[in-house]
N, C-alpha and C positions, 0 to 999 in steps of 0.2 A: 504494500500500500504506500501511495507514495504521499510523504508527511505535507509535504506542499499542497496538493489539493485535501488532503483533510482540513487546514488552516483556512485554505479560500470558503469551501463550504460552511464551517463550523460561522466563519465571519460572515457569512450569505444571511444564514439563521440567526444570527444574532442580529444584525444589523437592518435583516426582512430585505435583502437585496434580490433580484433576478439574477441568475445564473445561465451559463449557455455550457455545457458539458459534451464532450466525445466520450460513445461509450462502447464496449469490447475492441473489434475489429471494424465499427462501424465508419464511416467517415463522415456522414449527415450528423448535424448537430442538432440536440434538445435545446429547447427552453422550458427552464425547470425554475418552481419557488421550492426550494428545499426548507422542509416542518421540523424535521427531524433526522438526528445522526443517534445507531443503535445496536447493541451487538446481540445480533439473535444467538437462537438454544443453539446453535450450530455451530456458535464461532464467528460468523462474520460479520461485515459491518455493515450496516444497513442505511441506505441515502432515503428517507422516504422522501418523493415529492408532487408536488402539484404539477403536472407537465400541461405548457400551456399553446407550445409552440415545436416545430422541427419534425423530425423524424419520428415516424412508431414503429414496432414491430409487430405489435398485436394488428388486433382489426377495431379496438376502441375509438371511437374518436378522441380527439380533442376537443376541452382536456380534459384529463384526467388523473388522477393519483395513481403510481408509477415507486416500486421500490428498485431500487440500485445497491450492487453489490458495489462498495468503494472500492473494493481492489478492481473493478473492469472500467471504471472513471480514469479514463485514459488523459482525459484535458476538464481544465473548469475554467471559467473567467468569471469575474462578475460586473453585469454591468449595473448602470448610473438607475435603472427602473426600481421602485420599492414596489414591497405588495404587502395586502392584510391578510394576516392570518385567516386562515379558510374556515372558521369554524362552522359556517352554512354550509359549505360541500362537503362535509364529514370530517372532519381533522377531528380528533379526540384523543388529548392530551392525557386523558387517565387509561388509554389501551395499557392492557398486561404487560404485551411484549417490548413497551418501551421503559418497564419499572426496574428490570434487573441490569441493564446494559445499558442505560441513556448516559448518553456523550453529550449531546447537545439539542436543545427545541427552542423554537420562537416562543416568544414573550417569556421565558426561563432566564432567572440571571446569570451571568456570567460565570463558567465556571470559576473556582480560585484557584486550582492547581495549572499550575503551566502547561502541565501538558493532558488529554482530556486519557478519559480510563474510564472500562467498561465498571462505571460505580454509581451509583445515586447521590448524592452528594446533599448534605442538611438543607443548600440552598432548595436544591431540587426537590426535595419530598417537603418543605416548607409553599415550594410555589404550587406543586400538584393541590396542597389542600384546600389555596387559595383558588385556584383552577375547579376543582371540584364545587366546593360552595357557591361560587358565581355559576358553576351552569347548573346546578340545584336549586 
């Protein structure tokens, strides 16, 4: 995985910027709002995101919610576009799969360790409860 596009996303997500990623051996580019960075039961890491633009593989239109394995994130840039958090197309911050592995999600603060780790961190299980109560 390469540390450089982890940084660019993890700042995507935080910052709520637009992304344009290359992904496996693809050469057509996405445009993605990345929600969430997360390491499934498997081991890997996981890109969730809002795909809004560029290339698909499936036969979904766009857009749509789209996960990425970060090791096949071959390129990221971010550009100058912001977005809101999707919580009307589905995004839900309190899924399972982002409680044991969460690296990084919008509207979540800042990790405080330098560098991010498959952990929950006080900040994060602090904003989930905030998160849950507002959609309760």
């Amino acid at each position: 995985m390469a540390p450089q596009i982890l940084k660019q996303l993890m700042q995507a997500i935080q910052e709520r910027r637009v992304a344009v990623i290359r992904y496996g051996d693809q050469h057509r580019i996405r445009v993605v709002e990345p929600h969430v960075i997360y390491g499934n039961r498997e081991g890997a890491v996981i890109v969730e995101c809002y795909q809004t633009g560029g290339h698909v593989q499936d036969e979904r239109p766009l857009p749509s919610w789209k996960l990425f394995r970060l090791m096949k994130i071959r390129s990221a840039a971010l550009l100058n576009t912001t977005f809101e958090t999707r919580l009307a197309a589905g995004f839900d911050p309190r899924r399972q799969e982002y409680l044991k592995g969460l690296i990084a999600m919008v509207d979540a603060p800042a990790p405080r360790a330098p560098e991010p780790g498959p952990f929950l961190s006080t900040d994060h299980r602090r904003w989930l409860r905030e998160m849950e109560q507002k959609l309760n």
